[in-house]
Structure formats: structure tokens, C-alpha cells
py3Dmol code that shows the C-alpha trace and the ligand (Angstrom):
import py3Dmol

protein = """\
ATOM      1  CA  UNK A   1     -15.233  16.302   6.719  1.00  0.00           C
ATOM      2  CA  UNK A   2     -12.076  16.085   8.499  1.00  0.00           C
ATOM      3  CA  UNK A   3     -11.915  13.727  11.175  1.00  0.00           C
ATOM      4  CA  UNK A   4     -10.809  14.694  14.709  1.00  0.00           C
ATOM      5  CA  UNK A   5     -11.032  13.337  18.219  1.00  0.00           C
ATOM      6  CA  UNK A   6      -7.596  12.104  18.164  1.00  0.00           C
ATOM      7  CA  UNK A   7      -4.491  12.908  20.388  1.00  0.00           C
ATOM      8  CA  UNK A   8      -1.264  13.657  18.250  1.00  0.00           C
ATOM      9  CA  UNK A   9      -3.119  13.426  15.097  1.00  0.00           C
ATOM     10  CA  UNK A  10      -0.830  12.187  12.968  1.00  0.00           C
ATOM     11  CA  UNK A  11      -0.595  11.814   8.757  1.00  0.00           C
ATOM     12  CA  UNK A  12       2.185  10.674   6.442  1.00  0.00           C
ATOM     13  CA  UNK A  13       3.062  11.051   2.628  1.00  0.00           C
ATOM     14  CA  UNK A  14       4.161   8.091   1.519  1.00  0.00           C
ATOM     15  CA  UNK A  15       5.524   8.176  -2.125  1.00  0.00           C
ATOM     16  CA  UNK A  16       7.956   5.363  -3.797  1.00  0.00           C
ATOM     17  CA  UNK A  17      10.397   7.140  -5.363  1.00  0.00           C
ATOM     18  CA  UNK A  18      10.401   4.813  -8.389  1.00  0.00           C
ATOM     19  CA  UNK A  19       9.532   8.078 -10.611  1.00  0.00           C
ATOM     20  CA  UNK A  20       8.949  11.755 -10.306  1.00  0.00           C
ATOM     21  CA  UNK A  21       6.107  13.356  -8.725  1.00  0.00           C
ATOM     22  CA  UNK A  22       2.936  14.341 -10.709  1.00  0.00           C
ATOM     23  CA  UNK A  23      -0.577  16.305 -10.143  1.00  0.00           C
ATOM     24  CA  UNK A  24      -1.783  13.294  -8.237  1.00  0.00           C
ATOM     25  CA  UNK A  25       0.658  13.238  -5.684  1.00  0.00           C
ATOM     26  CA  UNK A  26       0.995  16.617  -5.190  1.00  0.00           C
ATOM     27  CA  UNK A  27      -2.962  16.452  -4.271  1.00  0.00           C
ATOM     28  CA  UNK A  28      -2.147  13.739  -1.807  1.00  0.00           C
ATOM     29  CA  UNK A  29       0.847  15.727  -0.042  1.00  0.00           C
ATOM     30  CA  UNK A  30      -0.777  18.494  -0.221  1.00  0.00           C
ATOM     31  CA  UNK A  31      -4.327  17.326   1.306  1.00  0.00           C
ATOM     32  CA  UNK A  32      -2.058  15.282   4.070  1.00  0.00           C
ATOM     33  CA  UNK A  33      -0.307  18.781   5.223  1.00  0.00           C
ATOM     34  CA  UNK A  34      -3.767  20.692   5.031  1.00  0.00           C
ATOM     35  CA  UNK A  35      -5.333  18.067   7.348  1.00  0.00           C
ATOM     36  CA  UNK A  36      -2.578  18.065   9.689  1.00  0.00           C
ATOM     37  CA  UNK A  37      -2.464  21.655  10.236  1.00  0.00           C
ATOM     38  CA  UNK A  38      -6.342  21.855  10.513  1.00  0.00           C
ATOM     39  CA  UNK A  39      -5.424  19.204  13.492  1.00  0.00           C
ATOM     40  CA  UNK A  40      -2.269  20.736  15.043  1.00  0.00           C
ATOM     41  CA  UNK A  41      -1.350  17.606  14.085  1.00  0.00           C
ATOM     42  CA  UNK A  42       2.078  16.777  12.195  1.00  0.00           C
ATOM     43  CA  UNK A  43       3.341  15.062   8.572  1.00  0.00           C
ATOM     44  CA  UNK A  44       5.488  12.767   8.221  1.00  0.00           C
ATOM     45  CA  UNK A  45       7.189  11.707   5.030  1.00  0.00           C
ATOM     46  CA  UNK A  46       8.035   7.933   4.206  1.00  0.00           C
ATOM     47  CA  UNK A  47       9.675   6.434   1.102  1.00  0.00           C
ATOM     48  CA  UNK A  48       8.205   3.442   0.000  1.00  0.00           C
ATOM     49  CA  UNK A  49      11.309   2.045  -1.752  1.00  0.00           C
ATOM     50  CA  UNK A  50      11.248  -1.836  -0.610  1.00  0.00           C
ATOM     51  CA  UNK A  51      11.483  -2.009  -4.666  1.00  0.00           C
ATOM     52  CA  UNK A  52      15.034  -1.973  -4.920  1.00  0.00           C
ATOM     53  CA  UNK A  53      15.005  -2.860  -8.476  1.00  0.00           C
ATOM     54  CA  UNK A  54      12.773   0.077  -9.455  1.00  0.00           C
ATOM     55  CA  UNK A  55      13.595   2.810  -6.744  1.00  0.00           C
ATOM     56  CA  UNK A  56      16.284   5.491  -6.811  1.00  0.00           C
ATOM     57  CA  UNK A  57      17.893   7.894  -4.801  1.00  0.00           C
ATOM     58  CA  UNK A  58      17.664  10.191  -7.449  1.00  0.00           C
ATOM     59  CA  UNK A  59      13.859   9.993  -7.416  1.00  0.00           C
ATOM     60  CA  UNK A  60      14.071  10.758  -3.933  1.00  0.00           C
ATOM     61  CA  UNK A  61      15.905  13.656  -4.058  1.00  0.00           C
ATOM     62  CA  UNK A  62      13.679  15.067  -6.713  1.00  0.00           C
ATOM     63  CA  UNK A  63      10.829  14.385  -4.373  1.00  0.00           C
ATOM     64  CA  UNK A  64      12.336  15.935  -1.396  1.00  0.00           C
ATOM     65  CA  UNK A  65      13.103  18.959  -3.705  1.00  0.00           C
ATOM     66  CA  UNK A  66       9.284  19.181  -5.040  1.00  0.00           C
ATOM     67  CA  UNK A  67       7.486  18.560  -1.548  1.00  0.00           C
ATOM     68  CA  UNK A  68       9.373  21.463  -0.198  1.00  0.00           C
ATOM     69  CA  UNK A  69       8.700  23.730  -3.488  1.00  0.00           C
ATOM     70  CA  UNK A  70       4.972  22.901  -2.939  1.00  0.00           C
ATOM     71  CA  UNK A  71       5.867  24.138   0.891  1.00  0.00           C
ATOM     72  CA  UNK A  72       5.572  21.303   2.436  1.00  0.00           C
ATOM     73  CA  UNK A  73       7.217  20.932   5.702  1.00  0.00           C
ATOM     74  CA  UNK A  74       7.544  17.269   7.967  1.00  0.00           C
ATOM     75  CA  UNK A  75       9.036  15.869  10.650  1.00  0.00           C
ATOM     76  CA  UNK A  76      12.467  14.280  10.560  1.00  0.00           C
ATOM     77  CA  UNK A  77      13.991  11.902   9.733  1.00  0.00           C
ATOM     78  CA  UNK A  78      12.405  10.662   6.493  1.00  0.00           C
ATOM     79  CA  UNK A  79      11.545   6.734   6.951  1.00  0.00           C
ATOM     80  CA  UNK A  80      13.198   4.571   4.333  1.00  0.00           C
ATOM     81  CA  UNK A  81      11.662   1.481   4.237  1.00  0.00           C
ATOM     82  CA  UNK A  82      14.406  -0.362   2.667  1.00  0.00           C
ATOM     83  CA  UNK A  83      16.340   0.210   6.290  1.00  0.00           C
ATOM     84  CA  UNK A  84      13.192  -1.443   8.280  1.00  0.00           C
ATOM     85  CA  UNK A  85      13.549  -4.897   6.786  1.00  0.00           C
ATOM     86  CA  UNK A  86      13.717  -6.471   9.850  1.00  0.00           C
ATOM     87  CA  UNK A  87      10.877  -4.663  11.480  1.00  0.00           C
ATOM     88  CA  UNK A  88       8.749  -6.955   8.385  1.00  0.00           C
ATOM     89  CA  UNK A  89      10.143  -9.809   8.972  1.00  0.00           C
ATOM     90  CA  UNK A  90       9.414  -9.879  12.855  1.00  0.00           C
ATOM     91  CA  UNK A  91       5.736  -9.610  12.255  1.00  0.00           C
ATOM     92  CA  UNK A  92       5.823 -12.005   8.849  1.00  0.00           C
ATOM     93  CA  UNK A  93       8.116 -15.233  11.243  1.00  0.00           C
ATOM     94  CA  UNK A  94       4.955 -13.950  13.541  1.00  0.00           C
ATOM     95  CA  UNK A  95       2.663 -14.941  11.245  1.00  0.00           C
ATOM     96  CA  UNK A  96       4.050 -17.881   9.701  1.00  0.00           C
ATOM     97  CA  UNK A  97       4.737 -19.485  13.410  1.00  0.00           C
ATOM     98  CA  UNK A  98       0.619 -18.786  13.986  1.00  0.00           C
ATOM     99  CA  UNK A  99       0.536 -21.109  10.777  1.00  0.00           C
ATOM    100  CA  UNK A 100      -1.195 -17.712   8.749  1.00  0.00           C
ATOM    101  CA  UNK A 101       1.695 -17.913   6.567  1.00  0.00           C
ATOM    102  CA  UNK A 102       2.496 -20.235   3.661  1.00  0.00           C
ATOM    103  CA  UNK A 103       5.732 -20.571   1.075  1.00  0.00           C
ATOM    104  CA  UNK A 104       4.264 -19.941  -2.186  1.00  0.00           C
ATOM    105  CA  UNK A 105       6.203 -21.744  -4.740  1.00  0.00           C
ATOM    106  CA  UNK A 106       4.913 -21.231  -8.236  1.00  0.00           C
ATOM    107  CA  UNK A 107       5.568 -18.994 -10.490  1.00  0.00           C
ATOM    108  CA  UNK A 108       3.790 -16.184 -12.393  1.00  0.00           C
ATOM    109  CA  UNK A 109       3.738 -18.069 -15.552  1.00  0.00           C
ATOM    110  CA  UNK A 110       2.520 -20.900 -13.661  1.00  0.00           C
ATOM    111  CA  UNK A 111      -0.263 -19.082 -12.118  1.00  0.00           C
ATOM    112  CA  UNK A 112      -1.232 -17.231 -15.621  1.00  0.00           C
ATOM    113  CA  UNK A 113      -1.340 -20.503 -17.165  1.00  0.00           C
ATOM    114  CA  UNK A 114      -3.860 -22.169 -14.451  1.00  0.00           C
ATOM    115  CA  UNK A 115      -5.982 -19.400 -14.468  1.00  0.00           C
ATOM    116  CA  UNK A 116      -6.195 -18.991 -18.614  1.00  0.00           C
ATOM    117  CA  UNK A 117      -6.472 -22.855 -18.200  1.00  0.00           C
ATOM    118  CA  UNK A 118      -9.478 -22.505 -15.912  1.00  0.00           C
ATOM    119  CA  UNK A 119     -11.316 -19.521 -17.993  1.00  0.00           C
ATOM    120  CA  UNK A 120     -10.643 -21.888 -21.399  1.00  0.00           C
ATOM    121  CA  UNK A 121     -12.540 -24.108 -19.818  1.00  0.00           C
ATOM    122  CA  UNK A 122     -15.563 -22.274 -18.939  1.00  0.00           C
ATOM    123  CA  UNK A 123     -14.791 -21.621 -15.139  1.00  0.00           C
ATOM    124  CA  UNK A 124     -14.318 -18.240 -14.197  1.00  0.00           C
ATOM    125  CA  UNK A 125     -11.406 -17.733 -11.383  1.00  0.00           C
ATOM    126  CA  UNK A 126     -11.446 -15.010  -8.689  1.00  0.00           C
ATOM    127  CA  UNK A 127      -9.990 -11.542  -9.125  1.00  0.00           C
ATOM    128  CA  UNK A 128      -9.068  -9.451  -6.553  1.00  0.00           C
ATOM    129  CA  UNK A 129     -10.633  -5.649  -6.680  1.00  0.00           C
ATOM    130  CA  UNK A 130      -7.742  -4.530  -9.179  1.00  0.00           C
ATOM    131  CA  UNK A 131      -8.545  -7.678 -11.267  1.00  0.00           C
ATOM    132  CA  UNK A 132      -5.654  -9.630 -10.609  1.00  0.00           C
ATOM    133  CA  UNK A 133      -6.475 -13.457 -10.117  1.00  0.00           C
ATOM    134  CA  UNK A 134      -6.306 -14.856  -7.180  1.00  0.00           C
ATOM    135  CA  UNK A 135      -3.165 -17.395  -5.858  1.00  0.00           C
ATOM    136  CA  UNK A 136      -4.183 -20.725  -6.401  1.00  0.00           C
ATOM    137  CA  UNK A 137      -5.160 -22.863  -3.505  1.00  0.00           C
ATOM    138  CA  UNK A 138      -2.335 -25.530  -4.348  1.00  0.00           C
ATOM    139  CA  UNK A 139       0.727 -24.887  -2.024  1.00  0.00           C
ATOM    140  CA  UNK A 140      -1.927 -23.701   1.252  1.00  0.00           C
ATOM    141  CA  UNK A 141      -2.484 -27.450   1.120  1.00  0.00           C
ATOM    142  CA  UNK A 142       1.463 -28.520   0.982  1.00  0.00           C
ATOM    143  CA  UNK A 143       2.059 -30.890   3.371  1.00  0.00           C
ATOM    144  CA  UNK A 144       4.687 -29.607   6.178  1.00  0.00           C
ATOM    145  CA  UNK A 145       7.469 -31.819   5.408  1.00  0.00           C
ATOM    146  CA  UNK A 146       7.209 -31.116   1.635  1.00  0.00           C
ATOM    147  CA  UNK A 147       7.183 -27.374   2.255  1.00  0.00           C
ATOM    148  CA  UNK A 148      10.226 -27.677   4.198  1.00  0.00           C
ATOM    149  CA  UNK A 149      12.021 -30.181   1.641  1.00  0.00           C
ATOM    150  CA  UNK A 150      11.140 -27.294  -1.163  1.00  0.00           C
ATOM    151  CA  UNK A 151      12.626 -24.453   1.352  1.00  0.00           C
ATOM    152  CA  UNK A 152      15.599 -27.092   2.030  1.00  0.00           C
ATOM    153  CA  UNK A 153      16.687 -27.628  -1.769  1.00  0.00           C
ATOM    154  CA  UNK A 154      16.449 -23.749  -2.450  1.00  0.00           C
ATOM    155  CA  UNK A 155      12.938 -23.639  -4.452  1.00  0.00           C
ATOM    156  CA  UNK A 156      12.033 -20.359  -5.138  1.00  0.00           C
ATOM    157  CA  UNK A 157       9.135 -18.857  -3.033  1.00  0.00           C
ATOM    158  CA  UNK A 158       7.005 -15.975  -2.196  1.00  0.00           C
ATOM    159  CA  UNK A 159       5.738 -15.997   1.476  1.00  0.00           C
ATOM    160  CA  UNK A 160       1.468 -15.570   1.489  1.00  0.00           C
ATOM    161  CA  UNK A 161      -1.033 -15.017   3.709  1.00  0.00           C
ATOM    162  CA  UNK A 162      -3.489 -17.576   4.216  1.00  0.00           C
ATOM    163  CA  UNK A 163      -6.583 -15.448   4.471  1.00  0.00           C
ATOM    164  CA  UNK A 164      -9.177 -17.357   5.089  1.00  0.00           C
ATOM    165  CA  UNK A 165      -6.928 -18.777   8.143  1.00  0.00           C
ATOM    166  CA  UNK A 166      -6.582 -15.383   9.187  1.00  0.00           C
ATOM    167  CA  UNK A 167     -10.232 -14.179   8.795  1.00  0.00           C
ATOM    168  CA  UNK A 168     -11.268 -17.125  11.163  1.00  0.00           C
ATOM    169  CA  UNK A 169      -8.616 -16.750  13.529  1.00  0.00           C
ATOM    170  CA  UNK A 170      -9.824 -13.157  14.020  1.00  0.00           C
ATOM    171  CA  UNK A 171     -13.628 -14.323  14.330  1.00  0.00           C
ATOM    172  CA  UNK A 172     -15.262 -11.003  14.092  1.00  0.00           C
ATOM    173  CA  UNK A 173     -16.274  -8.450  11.534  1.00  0.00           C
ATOM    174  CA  UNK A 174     -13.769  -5.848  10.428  1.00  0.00           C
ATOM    175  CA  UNK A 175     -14.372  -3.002   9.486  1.00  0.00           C
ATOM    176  CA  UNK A 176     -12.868   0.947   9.399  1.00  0.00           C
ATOM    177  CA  UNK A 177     -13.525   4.719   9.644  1.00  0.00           C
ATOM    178  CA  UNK A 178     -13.680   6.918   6.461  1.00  0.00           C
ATOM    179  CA  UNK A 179     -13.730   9.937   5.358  1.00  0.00           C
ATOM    180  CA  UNK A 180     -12.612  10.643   2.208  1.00  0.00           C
ATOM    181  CA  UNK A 181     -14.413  11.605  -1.083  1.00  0.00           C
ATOM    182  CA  UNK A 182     -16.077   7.894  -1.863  1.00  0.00           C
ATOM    183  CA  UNK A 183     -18.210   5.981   0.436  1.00  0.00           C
ATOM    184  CA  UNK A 184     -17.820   7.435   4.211  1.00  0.00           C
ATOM    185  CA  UNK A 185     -18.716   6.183   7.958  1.00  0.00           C
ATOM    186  CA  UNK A 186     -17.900   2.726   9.339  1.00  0.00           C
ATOM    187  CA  UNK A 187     -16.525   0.784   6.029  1.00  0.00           C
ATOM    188  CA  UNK A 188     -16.884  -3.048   6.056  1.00  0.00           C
ATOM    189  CA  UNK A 189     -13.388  -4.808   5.408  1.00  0.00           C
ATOM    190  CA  UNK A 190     -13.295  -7.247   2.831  1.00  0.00           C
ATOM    191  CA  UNK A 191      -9.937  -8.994   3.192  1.00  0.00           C
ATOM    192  CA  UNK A 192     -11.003 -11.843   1.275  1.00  0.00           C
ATOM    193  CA  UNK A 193     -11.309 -10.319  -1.819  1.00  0.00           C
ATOM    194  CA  UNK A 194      -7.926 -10.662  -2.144  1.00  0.00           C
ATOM    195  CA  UNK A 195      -7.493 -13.613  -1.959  1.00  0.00           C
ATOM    196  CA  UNK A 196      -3.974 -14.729  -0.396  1.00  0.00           C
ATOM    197  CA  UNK A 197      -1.660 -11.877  -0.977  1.00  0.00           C
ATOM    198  CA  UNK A 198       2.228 -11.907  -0.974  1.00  0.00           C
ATOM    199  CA  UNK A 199       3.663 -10.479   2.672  1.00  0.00           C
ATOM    200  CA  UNK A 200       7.257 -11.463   1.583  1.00  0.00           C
ATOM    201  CA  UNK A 201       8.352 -11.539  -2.446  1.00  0.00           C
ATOM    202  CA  UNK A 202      11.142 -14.211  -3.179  1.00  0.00           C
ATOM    203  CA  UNK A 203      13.062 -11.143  -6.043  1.00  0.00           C
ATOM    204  CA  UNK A 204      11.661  -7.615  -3.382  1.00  0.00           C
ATOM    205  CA  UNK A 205      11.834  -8.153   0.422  1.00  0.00           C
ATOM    206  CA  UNK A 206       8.307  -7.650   2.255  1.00  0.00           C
ATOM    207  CA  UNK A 207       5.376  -6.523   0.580  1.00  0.00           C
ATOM    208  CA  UNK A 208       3.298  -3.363  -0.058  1.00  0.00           C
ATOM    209  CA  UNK A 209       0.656  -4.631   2.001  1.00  0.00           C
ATOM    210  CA  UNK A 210       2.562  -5.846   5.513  1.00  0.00           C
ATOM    211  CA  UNK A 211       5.314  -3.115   5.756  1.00  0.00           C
ATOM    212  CA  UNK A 212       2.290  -0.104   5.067  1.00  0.00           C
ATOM    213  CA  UNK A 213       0.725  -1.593   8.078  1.00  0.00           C
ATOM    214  CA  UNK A 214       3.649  -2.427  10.223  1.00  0.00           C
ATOM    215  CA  UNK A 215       5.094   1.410   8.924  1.00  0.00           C
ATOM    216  CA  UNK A 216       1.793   3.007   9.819  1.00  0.00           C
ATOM    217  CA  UNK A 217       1.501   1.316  13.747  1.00  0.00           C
ATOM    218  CA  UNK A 218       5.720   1.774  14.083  1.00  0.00           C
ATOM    219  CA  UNK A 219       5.203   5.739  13.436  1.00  0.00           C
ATOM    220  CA  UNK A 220       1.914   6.135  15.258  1.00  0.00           C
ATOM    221  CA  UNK A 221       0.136   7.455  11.850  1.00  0.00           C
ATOM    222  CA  UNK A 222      -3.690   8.167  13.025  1.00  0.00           C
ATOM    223  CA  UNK A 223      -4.653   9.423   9.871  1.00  0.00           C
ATOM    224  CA  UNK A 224      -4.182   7.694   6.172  1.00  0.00           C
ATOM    225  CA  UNK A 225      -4.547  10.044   3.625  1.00  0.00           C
ATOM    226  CA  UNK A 226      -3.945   8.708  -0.086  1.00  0.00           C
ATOM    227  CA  UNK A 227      -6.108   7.834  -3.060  1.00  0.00           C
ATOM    228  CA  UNK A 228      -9.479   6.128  -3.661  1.00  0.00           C
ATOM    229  CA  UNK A 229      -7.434   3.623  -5.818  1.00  0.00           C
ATOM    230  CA  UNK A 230      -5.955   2.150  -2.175  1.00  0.00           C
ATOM    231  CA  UNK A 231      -9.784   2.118  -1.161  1.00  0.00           C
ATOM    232  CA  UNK A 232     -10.103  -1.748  -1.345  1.00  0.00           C
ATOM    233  CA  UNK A 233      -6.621  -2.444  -0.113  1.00  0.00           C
ATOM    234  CA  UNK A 234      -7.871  -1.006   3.717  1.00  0.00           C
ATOM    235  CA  UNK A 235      -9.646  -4.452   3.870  1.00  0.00           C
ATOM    236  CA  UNK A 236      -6.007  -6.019   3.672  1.00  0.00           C
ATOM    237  CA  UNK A 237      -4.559  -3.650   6.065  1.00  0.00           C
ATOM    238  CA  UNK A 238      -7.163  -3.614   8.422  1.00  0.00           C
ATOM    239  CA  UNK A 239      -6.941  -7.652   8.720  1.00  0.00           C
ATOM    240  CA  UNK A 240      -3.385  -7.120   9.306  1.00  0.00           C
ATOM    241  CA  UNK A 241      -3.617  -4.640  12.218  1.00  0.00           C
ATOM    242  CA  UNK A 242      -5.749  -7.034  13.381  1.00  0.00           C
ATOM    243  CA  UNK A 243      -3.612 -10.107  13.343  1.00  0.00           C
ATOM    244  CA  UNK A 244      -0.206  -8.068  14.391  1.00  0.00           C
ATOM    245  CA  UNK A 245      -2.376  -6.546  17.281  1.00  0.00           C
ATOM    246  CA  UNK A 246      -1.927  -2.812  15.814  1.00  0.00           C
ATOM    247  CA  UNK A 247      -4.139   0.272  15.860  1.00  0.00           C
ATOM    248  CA  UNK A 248      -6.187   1.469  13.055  1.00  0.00           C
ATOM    249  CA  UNK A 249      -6.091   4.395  12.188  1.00  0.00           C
ATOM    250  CA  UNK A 250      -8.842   6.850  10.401  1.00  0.00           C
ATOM    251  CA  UNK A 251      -8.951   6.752   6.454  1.00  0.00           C
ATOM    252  CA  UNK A 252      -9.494   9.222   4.169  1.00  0.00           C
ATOM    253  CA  UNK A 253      -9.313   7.917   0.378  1.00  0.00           C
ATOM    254  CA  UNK A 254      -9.573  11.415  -1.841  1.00  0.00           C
ATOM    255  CA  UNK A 255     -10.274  11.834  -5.614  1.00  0.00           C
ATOM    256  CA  UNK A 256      -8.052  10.726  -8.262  1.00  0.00           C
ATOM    257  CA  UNK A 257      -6.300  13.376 -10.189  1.00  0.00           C
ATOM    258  CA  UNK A 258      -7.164  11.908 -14.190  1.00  0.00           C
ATOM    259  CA  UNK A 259      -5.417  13.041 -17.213  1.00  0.00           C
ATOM    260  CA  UNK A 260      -7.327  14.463 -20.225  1.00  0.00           C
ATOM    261  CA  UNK A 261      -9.004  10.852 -21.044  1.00  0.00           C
ATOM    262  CA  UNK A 262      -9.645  10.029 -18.269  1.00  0.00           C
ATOM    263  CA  UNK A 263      -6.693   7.414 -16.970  1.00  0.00           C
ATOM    264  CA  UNK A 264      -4.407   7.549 -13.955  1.00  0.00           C
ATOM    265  CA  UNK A 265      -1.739   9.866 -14.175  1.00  0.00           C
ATOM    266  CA  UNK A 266       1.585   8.232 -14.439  1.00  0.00           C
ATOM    267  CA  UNK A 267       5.215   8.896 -15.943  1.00  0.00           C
ATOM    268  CA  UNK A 268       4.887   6.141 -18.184  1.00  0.00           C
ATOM    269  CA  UNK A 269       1.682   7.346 -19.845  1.00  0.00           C
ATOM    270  CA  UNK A 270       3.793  10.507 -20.675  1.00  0.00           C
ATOM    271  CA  UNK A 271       1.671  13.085 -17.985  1.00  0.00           C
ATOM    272  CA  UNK A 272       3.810  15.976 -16.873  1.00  0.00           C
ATOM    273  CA  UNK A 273       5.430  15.882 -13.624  1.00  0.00           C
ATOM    274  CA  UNK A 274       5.660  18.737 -11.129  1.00  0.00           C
ATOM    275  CA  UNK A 275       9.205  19.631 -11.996  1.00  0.00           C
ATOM    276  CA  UNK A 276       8.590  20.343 -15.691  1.00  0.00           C
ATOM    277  CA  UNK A 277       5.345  22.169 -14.793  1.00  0.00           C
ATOM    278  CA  UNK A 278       7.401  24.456 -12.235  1.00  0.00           C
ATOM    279  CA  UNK A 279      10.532  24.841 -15.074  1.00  0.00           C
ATOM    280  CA  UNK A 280       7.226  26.301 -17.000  1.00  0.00           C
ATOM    281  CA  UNK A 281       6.874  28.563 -14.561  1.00  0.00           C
ATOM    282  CA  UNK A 282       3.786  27.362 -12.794  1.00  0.00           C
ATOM    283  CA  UNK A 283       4.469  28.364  -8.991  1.00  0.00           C
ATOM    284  CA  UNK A 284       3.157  26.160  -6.316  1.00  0.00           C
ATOM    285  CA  UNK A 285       0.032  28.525  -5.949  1.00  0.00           C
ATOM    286  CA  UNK A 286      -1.052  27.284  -9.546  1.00  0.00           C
ATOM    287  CA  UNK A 287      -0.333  23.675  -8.965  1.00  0.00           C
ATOM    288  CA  UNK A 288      -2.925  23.584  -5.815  1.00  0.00           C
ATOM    289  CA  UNK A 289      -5.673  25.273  -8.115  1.00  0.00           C
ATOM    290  CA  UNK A 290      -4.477  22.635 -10.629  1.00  0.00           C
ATOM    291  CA  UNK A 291      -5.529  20.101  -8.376  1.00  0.00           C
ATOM    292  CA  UNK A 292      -8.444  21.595  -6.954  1.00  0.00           C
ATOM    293  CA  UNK A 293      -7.893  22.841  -3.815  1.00  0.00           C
TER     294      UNK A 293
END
"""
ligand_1 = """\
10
LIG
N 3.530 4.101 -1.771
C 2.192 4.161 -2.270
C 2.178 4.934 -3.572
O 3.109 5.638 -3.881
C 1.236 4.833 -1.299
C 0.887 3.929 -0.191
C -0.075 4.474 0.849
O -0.281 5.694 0.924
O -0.585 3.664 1.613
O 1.218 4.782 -4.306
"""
view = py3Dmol.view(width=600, height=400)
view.addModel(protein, "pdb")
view.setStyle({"model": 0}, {"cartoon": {"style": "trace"}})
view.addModel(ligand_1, "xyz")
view.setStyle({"model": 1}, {"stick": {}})
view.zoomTo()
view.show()
């Protein structure tokens, strides 16, 4: 079902352009541009390339060049979120002043060996719903003064959010509208499942999670479209809007495109990307039977 009922509906494709395109996304861009015309409502395209390490112009020109092959068309200009660093960092200091936001000093070989430390020992630690473990509870407790001698001295360090902190300041249920191809109607949000995740990394600037939500608000997105595998993630997002006093908007989480076996299409598992297919000779017309729709 495709959701309506709001004004200027809204949608954005939001790719990192860390690689080239594949089936998967093309289902996502393509399902974003079919909703927003079923609307009147517009697409907007945003690269997700806070990864400076891993993200190239190069990727995004390819992208650019295979959205509009597919015939996709979207409102200008394209949103780089590597220009909108300071847009993250408003609503992280936010955070942090509202004492919701902790330096996280240790490091991922310290956390692996806590955890594997733990489990040895017969105690099983939390995972969040794509089985990472969770951040242990260690530097929420840091005293004040030590956090700020450890800033002071240059220690390395993440910023997190403290999410139980957050959950009580909010005091009420969350929860969020869906209407995508797994579970649909008013979703319960489970933030906590996450445990405390990173809003700020000490090697990337800002996180996945807090510059989505602060991107999504900023551009007045009222419809998410992207894949079931962000399902879980809305719990994060939605506890964000919450504490940054943003809107939610309307989710729809679709199928996942699979290769032959069954696992997630990706570039490093060797699946072929939309420009090979369409030097084959496939034409855009074949690609959205490919994908089903
Ligand atoms: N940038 C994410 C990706 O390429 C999508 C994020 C989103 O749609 O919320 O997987």
C-alpha cells in the first residue's frame, strides 16, 4: 500500500557512493521515484559519503550516470553529506550538553576482547539486531573530570549515545508508521536494542545513524523508502527525531534483492552492477523486470 495523506510528499535515494550501483539499489531508486510520482510528490537524491576513507567522486559520478539511465529524474542540488558536517555536530554538542552524550574511549580491540572475555566465561553479552555487541557500560560511568582529563591529553574517542538516558528522558513509547513489504501499521521502536551507538566516530565525522535523521528533518523527507535490512535501525532514528525534536516521517522497508544463494548483493561478493549489465545490453526496461517491478 502506498501511504498518502501527506502535503509535499516527499522521498529520497540515498546511496554512499563507496561502490557502484547493483540490482538492489536500482529496486530502491526505482520504488522511491514510483512512489513519488503515484504522490505528485518529488525525489530527492543524497550521497551518503561521511566515509571519506571509502567514498569517491568517481562512484558518484557513476551513480549519477546510472540513476538517470534507469530514468530517474530529482530535484537539485544533490545533498553531499560530507558538506553538512556542521549541521551534525549542532544536534550531537545538543546532545552531549543534555548529558545524552558520552566520549567513548576504547578501542575495537578492546571491546572484542571484553566481549570474547565475557562469552569465555559463560556470560553471553548483548548484540544489537545485526549482531554486533553492544558498547560496554565502562566509560557511561566516567567520572566528569576524568572524561575531560582524557579529552584534555588527546585520548582517542568516539562520541555515543547514552540510550537508556535518552529512552527515559523521552518517557513515552515510540513507535512508527510502515508500509513496506515486512511487518506493517504502527511499528514499536526498539532503540535499546542497540545498545549505545556511535553519533560521532573519532577516524569518520558523524555517524550513519544521527546525520540520516538530521538529513531526513533538514530536507523535509516524509517518506523513507530503502531496504528491510534498515528495518531495525528506525528504532534508532525514531529515538533521535525524538530527542532533536524532528518529524517522523512514514517508512516503507521493501524486499531485499538476493543473489543466486541467497546473500546480499554487494560488489565485494562479485554480483554484477548495473553498468556491466547495461554494457550487456540490458536496457533499463529489463533491469525493472529484473527486480520485480
Ligand atoms: N546510505 C545507505 C545505504 O546506501 C542508505 C541509508 C538510508 O536509506 O537510510 O545503504
Amino acid at each position: 500500500m502506498i501511504p498518502t495523506g501527506r502535503q509535499n510528499p516527499t522521498f529520497r535515494f540515498a546511496p554512499s557512493p563507496n561502490g557502484s550501483l547493483h540490482l538492489g539499489h536500482a529496486l530502491s531508486a526505482l520504488l522511491n521515484a514510483d512512489m513519488a510520482e503515484a504522490l505528485g510528490g518529488h525525489l530527492l537524491l543524497r550521497m551518503e559519503d561521511i566515509d571519506i576513507a571509502r567514498c569517491k567522486p568517481e562512484f558518484e559520478t557513476a551513480i549519477v550516470e546510472d540513476l538517470l539511465w534507469l530514468g530517474l529524474t530529482w530535484q537539485q542540488p544533490v545533498r553531499r553529506q560530507s558538506e553538512h558536517l556542521s549541521a551534525y555536530r549542532q544536534a550531537l554538542d545538543g546532545l552531549i550538553a543534555r548529558g545524552l552524550a558520552y566520549p567513548a574511549f576504547m578501542s575495537r580491540g578492546e571491546v572484542k576482547a571484553r566481549v570474547s572475555a565475557s562469552e569465555k566465561a559463560g556470560r553471553s553479552w548483548p548484540r544489537d539486531p545485526d549482531g554486533a555487541p553492544h558498547y560496554p557500560p565502562d566509560d557511561r560511568h566516567l567520572a566528569s573530570d576524568e572524561r575531560e582529563t582524557r579529552i584534555a591529553r588527546g585520548d582517542k574517542h568516539a562520541w555515543r549515545l547514552d540510550v537508556e538516558a535518552a529512552v527515559a528522558a523521552i518517557g513515552a513509547d515510540l513507535d512508527f508508521q510502515e508500509t513496506g513489504d515486512g511487518p506493517t501499521g504502527v511499528i514499536k521502536a526498539d532503540p535499546l536494542a542497540w545498545g549505545d551507538v556511535v553519533l560521532w566516530r573519532s577516524d569518520a565525522p558523524s555517524s550513519y545513524h544521527l546525520s540520516v535523521t538530521v538529513d531526513d528533518a533538514l530536507q523535509g523527507v516524509t517518506h523513507v523508502v530503502r531496504g528491510l535490512d534498515l528495518f531495525a535501525a528506525t528504532g534508532i532514528h525514531r529515538l533521535l527525531q525524538e530527542l532533536l525534536g524532528l518529524p517522523a516521517p512514514v517508512y516503507h522497508h521493501h524486499r531485499l534483492i538476493t543473489g543466486a544463494d541467497g546473500h546480499k548483493l554487494s560488489k565485494s561478493n562479485g554480483d554484477t552492477g548495473l553498468a556491466e549489465l547495461r554494457a550487456q545490453g540490458f536496457s533499463s526496461a529489463d533491469i525493472r523486470r529484473l527486480v520485480g517491478l
